[in-house]
C-alpha positions as CSV (number, residue, x, y, z in Angstrom):
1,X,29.0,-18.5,-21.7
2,X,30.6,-16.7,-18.5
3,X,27.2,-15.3,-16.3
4,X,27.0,-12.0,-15.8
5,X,27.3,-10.2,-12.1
6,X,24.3,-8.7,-11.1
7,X,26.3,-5.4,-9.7
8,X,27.6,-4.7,-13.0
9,X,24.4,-5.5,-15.1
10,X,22.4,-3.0,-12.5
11,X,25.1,-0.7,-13.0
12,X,25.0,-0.7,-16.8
13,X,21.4,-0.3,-16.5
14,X,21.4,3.0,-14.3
15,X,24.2,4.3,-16.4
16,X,21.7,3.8,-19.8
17,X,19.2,5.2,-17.7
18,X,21.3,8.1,-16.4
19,X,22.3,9.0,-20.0
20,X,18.7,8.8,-22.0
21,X,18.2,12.6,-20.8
22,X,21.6,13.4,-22.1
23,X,21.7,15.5,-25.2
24,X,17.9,16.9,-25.4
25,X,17.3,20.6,-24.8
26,X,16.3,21.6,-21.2
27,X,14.0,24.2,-22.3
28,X,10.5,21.9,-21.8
29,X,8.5,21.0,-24.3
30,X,4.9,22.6,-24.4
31,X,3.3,19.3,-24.1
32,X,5.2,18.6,-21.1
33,X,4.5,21.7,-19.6
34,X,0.8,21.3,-20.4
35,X,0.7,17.6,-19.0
36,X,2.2,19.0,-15.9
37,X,-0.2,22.3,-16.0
38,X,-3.0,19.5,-15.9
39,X,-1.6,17.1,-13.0
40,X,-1.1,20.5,-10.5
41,X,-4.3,21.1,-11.1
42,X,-5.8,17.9,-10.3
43,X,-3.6,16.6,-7.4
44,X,-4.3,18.0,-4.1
45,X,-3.2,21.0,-2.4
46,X,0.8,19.9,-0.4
47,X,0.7,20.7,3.0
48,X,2.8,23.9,4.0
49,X,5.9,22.5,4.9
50,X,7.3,24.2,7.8
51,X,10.3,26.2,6.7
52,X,12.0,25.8,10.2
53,X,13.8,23.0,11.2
54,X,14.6,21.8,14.4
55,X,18.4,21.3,15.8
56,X,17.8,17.7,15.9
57,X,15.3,15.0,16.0
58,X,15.0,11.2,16.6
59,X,17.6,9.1,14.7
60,X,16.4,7.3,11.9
61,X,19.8,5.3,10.4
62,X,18.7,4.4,6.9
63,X,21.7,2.4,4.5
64,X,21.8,1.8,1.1
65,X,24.1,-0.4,-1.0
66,X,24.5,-1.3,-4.7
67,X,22.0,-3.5,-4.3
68,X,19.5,-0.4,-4.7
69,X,17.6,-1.1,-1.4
70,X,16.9,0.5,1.2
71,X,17.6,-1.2,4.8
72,X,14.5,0.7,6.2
73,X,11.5,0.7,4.5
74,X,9.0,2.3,6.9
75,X,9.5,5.5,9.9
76,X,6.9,5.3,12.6
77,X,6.3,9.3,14.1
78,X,3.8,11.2,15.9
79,X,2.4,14.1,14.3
80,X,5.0,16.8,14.5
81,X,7.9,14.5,15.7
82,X,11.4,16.1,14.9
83,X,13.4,13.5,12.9
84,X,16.9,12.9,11.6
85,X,17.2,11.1,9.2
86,X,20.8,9.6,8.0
87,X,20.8,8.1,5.0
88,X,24.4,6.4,4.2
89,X,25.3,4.3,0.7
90,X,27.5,1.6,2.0
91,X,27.9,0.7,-1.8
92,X,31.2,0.8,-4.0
93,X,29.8,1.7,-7.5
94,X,30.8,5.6,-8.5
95,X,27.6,8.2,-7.2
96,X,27.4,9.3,-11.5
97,X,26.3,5.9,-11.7
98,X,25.1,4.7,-8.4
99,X,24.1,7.2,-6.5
100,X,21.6,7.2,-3.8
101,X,19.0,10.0,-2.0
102,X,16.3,9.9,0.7
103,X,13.8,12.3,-0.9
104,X,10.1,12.4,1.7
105,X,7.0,13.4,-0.7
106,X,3.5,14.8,0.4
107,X,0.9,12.0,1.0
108,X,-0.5,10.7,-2.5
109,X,2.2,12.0,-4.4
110,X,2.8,9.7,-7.9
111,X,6.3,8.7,-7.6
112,X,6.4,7.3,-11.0
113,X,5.8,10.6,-12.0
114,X,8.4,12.0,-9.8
115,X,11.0,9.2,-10.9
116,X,10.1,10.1,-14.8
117,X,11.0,13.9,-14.3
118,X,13.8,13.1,-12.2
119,X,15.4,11.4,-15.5
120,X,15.7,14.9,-17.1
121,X,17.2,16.0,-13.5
122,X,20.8,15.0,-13.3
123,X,21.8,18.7,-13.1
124,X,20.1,19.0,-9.6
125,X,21.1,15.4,-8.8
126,X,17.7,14.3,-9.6
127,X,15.4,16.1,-7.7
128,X,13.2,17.4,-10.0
129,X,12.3,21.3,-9.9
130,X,8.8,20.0,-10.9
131,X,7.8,18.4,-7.6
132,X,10.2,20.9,-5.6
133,X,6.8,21.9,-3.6
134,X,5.7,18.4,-2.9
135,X,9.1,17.4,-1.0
136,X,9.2,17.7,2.9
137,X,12.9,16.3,3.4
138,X,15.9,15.0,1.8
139,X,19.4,14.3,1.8
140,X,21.9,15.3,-1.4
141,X,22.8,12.6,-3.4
142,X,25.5,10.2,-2.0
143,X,28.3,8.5,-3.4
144,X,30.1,5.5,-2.1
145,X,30.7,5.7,1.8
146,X,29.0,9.2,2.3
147,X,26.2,10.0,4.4
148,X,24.0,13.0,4.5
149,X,21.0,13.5,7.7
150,X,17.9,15.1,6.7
151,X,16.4,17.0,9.9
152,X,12.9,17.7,9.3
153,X,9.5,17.7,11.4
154,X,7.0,14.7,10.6
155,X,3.5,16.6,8.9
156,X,1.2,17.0,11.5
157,X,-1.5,15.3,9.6
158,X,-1.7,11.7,10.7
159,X,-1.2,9.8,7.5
160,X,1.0,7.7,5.0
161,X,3.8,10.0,3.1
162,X,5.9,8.0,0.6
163,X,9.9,8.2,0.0
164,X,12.1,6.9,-2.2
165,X,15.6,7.8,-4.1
166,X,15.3,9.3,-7.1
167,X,18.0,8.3,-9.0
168,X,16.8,6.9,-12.3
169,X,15.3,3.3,-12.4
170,X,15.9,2.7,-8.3
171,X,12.4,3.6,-7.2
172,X,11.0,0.8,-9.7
173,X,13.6,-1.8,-8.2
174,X,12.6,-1.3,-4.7
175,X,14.1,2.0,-3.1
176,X,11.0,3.3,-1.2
177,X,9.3,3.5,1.6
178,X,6.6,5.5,3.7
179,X,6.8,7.8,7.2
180,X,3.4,6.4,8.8
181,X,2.4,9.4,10.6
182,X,0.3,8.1,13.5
């Protein structure tokens, strides 16, 4: 029996992955709006995000490849620090089945949370409307050789905020990270 390569059993996977929110109604269910009625409630207030952005920042070069990782997994800033982050996917599978994002998330976001909305989210290339108020910064969903730069401010708040790319099942394999605010 001929072995299978890795790149193409990873990119079956994310394709099955892509497709399980095909074909279900995107009006929500009551019990999913009800389950998310009770998690807002019970997470913690997001920090305002500052709706300015500065003209540029320090240069964070992030890659990603097909092997669904990313080639920086944490950002030292000081509180306030402009940033620009470049995220580019060096890969070669097609973005509707590889794809790649840098998405930033308020401190003690639940990304598995995030990642199982973002299922349902292929319209708005994964980012789900959901958690639209706990993202600080991203870049649009990349295909093969493109690159996106996400120019944000670091939270004032010394702390620990998590990202990751949100395209189905890459979180769970090892794209993430955190901005250690110090």
């Amino acid at each position: 029996m001929k072995p299978v390569s890795p790149v193409l059993f990873v990119s079956f996977v994310a394709a099955i992955l892509g497709l399980t929110g095909c074909g279900q109604s995107d009006k929500p269910s009551e019990s999913a709006h009800a389950q998310h009625a009770a998690a807002a409630a019970s997470a913690p207030a997001a920090p305002a995000a500052s709706a300015e952005k500065p003209k540029s920042g320090r240069a964070v070069a992030i890659t990603a490849n097909d092997t669904m990782k990313f080639s920086v997994t944490e950002i030292h800033a000081k509180p306030g620090e402009a940033l620009a982050v470049t995220l580019t996917n060096e890969g070669t599978v097609p973005k509707f089945s590889m794809g790649h994002n840098w998405v930033l998330m308020t401190a003690g976001t639940d990304l598995n949370a995030v990642t199982a909305a973002a299922i349902e989210a292929a319209t708005t290339e994964y980012i789900p409307a959901s958690f639209k108020d706990r993202i600080l910064a991203s870049t649009k969903l990349l295909g093969p050789k493109e690159s996106d730069t996400a120019l944000f401010y670091a939270p004032k708040q010394p702390g620990r905020y998590p990202f990751l790319c949100t395209y189905p099942g890459h979180m769970q394999v090892g794209m993430k990270g955190e901005l250690i605010v110090e």
